[in-house]
C-alpha positions in Angstrom: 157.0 111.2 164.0 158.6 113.3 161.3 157.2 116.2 158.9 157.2 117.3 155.6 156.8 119.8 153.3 155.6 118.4 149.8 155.2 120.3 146.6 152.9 119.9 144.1 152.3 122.1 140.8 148.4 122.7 141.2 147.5 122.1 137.7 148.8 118.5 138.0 147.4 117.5 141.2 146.1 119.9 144.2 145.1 119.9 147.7 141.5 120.1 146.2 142.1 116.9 144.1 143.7 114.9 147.0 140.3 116.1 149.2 138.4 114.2 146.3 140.8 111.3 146.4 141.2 111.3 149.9 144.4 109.2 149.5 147.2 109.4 146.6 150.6 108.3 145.3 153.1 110.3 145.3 154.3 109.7 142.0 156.7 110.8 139.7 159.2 112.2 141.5 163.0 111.8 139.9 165.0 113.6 142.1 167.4 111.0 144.1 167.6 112.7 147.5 163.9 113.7 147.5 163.6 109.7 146.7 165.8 109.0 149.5 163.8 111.1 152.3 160.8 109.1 151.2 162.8 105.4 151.3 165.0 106.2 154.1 163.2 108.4 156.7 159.2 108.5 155.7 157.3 106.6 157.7 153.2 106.2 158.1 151.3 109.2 160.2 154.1 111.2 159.7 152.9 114.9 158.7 152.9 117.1 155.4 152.4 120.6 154.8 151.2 120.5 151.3 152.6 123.2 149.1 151.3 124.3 145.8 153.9 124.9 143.5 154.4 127.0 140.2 151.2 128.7 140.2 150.4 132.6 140.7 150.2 132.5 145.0 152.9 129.9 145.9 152.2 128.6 149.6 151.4 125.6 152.3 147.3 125.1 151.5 147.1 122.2 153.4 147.7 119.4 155.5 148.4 115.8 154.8 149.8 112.4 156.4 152.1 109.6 155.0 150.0 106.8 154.7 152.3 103.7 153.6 155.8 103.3 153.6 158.0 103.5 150.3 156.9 100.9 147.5 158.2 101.5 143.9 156.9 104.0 141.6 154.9 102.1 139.0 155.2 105.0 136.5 159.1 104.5 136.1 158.0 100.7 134.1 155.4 102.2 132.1 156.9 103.0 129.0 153.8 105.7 127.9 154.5 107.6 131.6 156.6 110.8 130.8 158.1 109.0 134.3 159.2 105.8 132.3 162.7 105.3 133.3 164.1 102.4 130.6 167.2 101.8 133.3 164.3 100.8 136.2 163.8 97.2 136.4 161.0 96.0 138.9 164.0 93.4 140.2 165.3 96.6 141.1 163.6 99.7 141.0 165.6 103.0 141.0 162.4 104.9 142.2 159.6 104.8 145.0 156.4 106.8 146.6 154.7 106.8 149.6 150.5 107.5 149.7 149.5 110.6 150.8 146.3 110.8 152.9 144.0 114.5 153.3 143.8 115.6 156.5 142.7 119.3 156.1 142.7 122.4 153.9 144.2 125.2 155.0 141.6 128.2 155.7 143.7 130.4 153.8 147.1 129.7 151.8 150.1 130.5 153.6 152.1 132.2 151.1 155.8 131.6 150.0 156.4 135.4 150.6 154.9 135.4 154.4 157.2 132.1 154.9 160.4 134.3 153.6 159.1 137.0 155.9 159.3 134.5 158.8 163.2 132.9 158.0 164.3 134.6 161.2 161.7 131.8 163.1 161.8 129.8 161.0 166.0 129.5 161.2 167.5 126.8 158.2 164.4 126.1 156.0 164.9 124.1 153.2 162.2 125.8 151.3 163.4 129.3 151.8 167.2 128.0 151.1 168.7 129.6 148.1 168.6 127.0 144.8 166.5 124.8 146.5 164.1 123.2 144.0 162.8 119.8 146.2 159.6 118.5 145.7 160.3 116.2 149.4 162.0 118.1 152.5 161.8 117.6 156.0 160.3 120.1 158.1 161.4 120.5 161.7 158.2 120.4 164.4 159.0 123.9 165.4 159.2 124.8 162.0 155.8 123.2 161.1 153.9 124.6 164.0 155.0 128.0 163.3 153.7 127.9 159.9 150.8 126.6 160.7 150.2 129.3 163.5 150.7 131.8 160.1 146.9 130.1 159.3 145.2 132.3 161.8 147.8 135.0 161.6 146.0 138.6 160.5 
Protein backbone atom coordinates (compact mmCIF):
# COMPACT_ATOMS: atom_id res chain seq x y z
CA UNK A 1 0.00 0.00 0.00
CA UNK A 2 1.16 3.50 -0.91
CA UNK A 3 0.32 7.11 0.44
CA UNK A 4 -0.53 10.34 -0.59
CA UNK A 5 -0.68 13.72 0.06
CA UNK A 6 -3.58 15.43 -2.01
CA UNK A 7 -4.34 19.06 -2.24
CA UNK A 8 -7.37 20.67 -2.48
CA UNK A 9 -8.22 24.60 -2.47
CA UNK A 10 -11.07 24.62 0.26
CA UNK A 11 -13.38 26.79 -1.50
CA UNK A 12 -13.59 24.36 -4.39
CA UNK A 13 -13.99 21.14 -2.61
CA UNK A 14 -13.00 20.37 1.25
CA UNK A 15 -12.54 17.70 3.63
CA UNK A 16 -15.96 18.87 5.00
CA UNK A 17 -17.61 18.35 1.48
CA UNK A 18 -15.93 14.99 0.80
CA UNK A 19 -17.45 13.97 4.61
CA UNK A 20 -20.91 14.85 2.96
CA UNK A 21 -20.07 13.06 -0.20
CA UNK A 22 -18.39 10.29 1.36
CA UNK A 23 -16.69 9.43 -1.96
CA UNK A 24 -15.46 11.86 -4.89
CA UNK A 25 -13.50 12.22 -8.12
CA UNK A 26 -10.65 13.61 -8.22
CA UNK A 27 -11.07 15.80 -11.02
CA UNK A 28 -9.57 18.32 -12.87
CA UNK A 29 -6.15 17.89 -12.38
CA UNK A 30 -3.80 19.00 -15.51
CA UNK A 31 -0.58 18.58 -14.36
CA UNK A 32 1.16 15.41 -16.30
CA UNK A 33 3.29 13.95 -13.50
CA UNK A 34 0.62 14.39 -10.87
CA UNK A 35 -1.63 12.49 -13.71
CA UNK A 36 1.04 10.00 -13.93
CA UNK A 37 1.27 9.12 -9.98
CA UNK A 38 -2.48 8.50 -10.16
CA UNK A 39 -2.24 6.14 -13.57
CA UNK A 40 0.94 4.59 -12.82
CA UNK A 41 1.33 3.98 -9.03
CA UNK A 42 -2.37 4.72 -7.29
CA UNK A 43 -3.97 1.88 -6.44
CA UNK A 44 -7.44 1.19 -4.27
CA UNK A 45 -6.95 1.49 -0.13
CA UNK A 46 -4.01 3.19 -0.66
CA UNK A 47 -3.85 6.36 1.89
CA UNK A 48 -4.21 10.24 1.53
CA UNK A 49 -3.43 12.91 3.80
CA UNK A 50 -5.76 15.52 2.58
CA UNK A 51 -4.36 18.93 2.37
CA UNK A 52 -6.30 22.22 2.13
CA UNK A 53 -4.67 24.41 -0.13
CA UNK A 54 -4.75 28.29 -0.82
CA UNK A 55 -6.65 29.28 2.07
CA UNK A 56 -5.62 31.36 5.31
CA UNK A 57 -4.17 28.07 7.57
CA UNK A 58 -2.63 25.78 4.95
CA UNK A 59 -2.40 22.07 6.35
CA UNK A 60 -3.25 18.06 6.25
CA UNK A 61 -7.08 18.21 7.84
CA UNK A 62 -7.76 14.88 7.08
CA UNK A 63 -7.62 11.43 5.99
CA UNK A 64 -8.70 9.79 2.87
CA UNK A 65 -8.31 6.37 0.77
CA UNK A 66 -8.12 5.70 -3.04
CA UNK A 67 -11.11 4.03 -3.84
CA UNK A 68 -10.85 3.04 -7.72
CA UNK A 69 -8.05 2.79 -9.95
CA UNK A 70 -7.42 5.55 -12.71
CA UNK A 71 -10.44 5.96 -15.28
CA UNK A 72 -10.46 9.18 -17.54
CA UNK A 73 -11.38 12.43 -16.40
CA UNK A 74 -14.85 13.19 -17.84
CA UNK A 75 -14.34 16.95 -17.44
CA UNK A 76 -11.45 17.08 -20.20
CA UNK A 77 -14.61 16.12 -23.04
CA UNK A 78 -16.97 18.50 -21.68
CA UNK A 79 -16.50 21.52 -23.63
CA UNK A 80 -18.39 23.92 -20.74
CA UNK A 81 -15.68 22.39 -17.92
CA UNK A 82 -12.93 25.07 -17.43
CA UNK A 83 -11.08 21.33 -17.60
CA UNK A 84 -12.23 20.79 -21.32
CA UNK A 85 -9.15 19.86 -23.08
CA UNK A 86 -10.13 20.06 -27.17
CA UNK A 87 -6.76 17.71 -27.80
CA UNK A 88 -8.51 14.74 -25.39
CA UNK A 89 -10.37 12.29 -27.37
CA UNK A 90 -12.28 9.53 -25.24
CA UNK A 91 -10.26 6.93 -27.87
CA UNK A 92 -7.56 8.35 -26.12
CA UNK A 93 -7.73 10.39 -23.15
CA UNK A 94 -4.79 12.57 -22.09
CA UNK A 95 -6.24 12.75 -18.49
CA UNK A 96 -7.54 10.52 -15.58
CA UNK A 97 -8.80 10.50 -11.67
CA UNK A 98 -9.10 8.15 -9.15
CA UNK A 99 -12.24 8.40 -6.32
CA UNK A 100 -11.46 9.47 -3.17
CA UNK A 101 -13.21 7.88 -0.15
CA UNK A 102 -13.52 9.95 3.69
CA UNK A 103 -12.02 8.19 6.24
CA UNK A 104 -11.60 10.77 8.99
CA UNK A 105 -11.18 14.54 9.85
CA UNK A 106 -8.38 15.56 11.45
CA UNK A 107 -9.04 16.81 15.20
CA UNK A 108 -7.11 19.81 14.44
CA UNK A 109 -5.30 20.95 11.11
CA UNK A 110 -1.78 20.20 10.88
CA UNK A 111 -0.43 23.28 9.56
CA UNK A 112 2.02 23.82 6.55
CA UNK A 113 4.33 25.81 9.03
CA UNK A 114 4.41 22.82 11.83
CA UNK A 115 5.22 20.43 8.65
CA UNK A 116 8.27 23.00 7.68
CA UNK A 117 9.16 22.91 11.35
CA UNK A 118 9.43 19.07 11.17
CA UNK A 119 11.70 18.79 7.48
CA UNK A 120 14.50 17.40 9.69
CA UNK A 121 11.94 14.17 10.33
CA UNK A 122 10.42 14.41 7.88
CA UNK A 123 13.89 14.27 5.44
CA UNK A 124 12.91 14.82 1.36
CA UNK A 125 9.24 16.00 1.37
CA UNK A 126 7.80 16.88 -1.69
CA UNK A 127 5.45 19.32 -0.07
CA UNK A 128 8.07 21.21 1.83
CA UNK A 129 10.48 21.04 -1.53
CA UNK A 130 11.28 24.39 -2.86
CA UNK A 131 8.87 25.24 -6.29
CA UNK A 132 6.93 22.44 -5.58
CA UNK A 133 3.30 23.26 -6.67
CA UNK A 134 1.71 19.35 -6.95
CA UNK A 135 -1.72 18.75 -6.26
CA UNK A 136 -0.74 14.49 -6.26
CA UNK A 137 2.66 13.41 -4.30
CA UNK A 138 3.59 10.41 -2.72
CA UNK A 139 4.20 10.35 0.88
CA UNK A 140 6.60 7.88 2.44
CA UNK A 141 4.87 5.66 5.52
CA UNK A 142 7.35 7.20 7.82
CA UNK A 143 6.61 10.39 6.60
CA UNK A 144 2.82 9.96 6.91
CA UNK A 145 2.85 8.50 10.40
CA UNK A 146 4.94 11.28 11.62
CA UNK A 147 2.50 13.85 10.51
CA UNK A 148 -0.19 12.31 11.68
CA UNK A 149 1.52 11.89 15.24
CA UNK A 150 1.64 16.05 14.86
CA UNK A 151 -2.48 15.46 15.32
CA UNK A 152 -2.07 14.90 19.06
CA UNK A 153 1.08 16.89 19.31
CA UNK A 154 0.64 19.96 22.04
Amino acid sequence: MAMWLMKSEPEEFSIEALAKVAREPWSGVRNYQARNFMRDAMRKGDKVLFYHSNCAQPGVVGIAEVASAAYPDPTQFDPDSEYYDPKSTPSAPRWLLVDIAFVRQLKRVITLDEIRNQAGQLGDFALIRRGNRLSVMPVSASQYQHILALEHAA
